[in-house]
N, C-alpha and C positions, 0 to 999 in steps of 0.2 A: 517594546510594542505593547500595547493595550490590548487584552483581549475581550474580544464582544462576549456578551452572554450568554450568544447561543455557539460559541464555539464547542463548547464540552460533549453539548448530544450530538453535533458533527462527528467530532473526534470519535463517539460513539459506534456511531453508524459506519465511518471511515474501518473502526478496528474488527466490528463487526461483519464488513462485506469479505476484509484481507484476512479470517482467522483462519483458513484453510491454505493459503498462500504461503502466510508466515509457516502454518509447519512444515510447507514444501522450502520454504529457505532455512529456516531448522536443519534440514536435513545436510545441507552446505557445509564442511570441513570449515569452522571457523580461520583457520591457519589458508586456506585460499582467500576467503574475505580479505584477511589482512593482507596478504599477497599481493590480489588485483588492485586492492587502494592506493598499497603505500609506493606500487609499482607504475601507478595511474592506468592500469588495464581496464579504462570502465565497457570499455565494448563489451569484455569479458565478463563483469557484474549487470551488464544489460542484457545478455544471453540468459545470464541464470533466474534472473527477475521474469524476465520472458518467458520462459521453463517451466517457473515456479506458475506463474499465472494462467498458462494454457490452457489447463484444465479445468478453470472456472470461470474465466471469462473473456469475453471475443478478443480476440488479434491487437492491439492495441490499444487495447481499454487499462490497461495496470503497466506501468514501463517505469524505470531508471529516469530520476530527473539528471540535476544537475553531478551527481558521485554518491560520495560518500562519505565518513570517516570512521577510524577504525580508532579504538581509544585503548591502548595494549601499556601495562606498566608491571614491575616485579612485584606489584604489595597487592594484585587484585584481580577478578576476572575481566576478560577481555568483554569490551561493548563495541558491535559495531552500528553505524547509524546509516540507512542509506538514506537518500533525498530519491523521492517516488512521487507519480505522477499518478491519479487515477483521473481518465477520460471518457466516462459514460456520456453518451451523447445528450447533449445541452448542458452538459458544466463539468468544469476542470478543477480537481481540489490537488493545490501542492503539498505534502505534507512529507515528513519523516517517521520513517520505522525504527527502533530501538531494538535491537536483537542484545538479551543478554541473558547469565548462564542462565538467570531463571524464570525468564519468562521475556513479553516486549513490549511496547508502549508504542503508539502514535499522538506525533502532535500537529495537530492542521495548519498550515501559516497561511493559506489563503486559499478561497473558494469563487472562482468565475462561475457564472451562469452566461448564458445567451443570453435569453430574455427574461432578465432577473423581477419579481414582485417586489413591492414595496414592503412588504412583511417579512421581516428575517424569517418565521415561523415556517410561513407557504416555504419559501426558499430550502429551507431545512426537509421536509416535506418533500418536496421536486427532486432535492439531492437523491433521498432514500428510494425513492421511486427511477429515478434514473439507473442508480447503483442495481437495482434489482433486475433491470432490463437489459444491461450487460453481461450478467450473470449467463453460464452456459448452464443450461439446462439437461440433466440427465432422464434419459429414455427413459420412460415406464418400462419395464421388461413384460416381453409377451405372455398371454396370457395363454398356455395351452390348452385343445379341447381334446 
């Protein structure tokens, strides 16, 4: 597959809305990962994505696409990859997360819009701006007098 030019500040913006998320999947017992994969328990890896995202943003905006894979051999650390879904309202980006020992990566394979611009740019732009309105928003804490 070919990747367009403006995939990279996606992928940007994508790793940047999830980087609070990923450390709530961080937090995951690697040896469960491989567990609910290789065992196809993905209800069970959609529960924890679910979990992991709650706290940042609305009820269905960040979910489990299609699985996973878990990449486990004796000569190296383990990588697991989910296939993730984010759904801020007016467009859907598929993409995958790389969980591994030292860090993780996102890579975008496709971005719907609703009502897509003819400018990949605007579009780019609309993405960041939607992503930001899914976001949950923490209280200001009261100010006492």
């Amino acid at each position: 597959m070919n990747r367009q030019p403006h995939a990279n500040s996606r992928e940007i913006i994508v790793a940047n809305a999830i980087e609070q998320v990923v450390g709530e999947l961080r937090l995951i017992d690697v040896a469960d990962y491989i567990a609910f994969i290789r065992l196809e328990h993905f209800a069970c890896l959609s529960d924890l994505v679910d979990s992991a995202a709650e706290l940042y943003f609305h009820a269905g905006t960040l979910r489990l696409g299609h699985g996973g894979e878990a990449h486990v051999d004796w000569s190296g650390s383990p990588r697991i990859v989910l296939d993730l879904e984010l759904r801020p309202p007016g467009a859907t980006v598929y993409f995958q997360l790389t969980l591994s020992e030292h860090g993780a990566s996102v890579v975008v394979n496709y971005v719907s819009f609703e009502k897509p611009s003819e400018d990949p740019e605007d579009n780019t732009a609309l993405l960041a701006a939607v992503i930001e309105q899914a976001r949950i928003r923490k209280a200001e804490p009261l100010a006492y007098r």
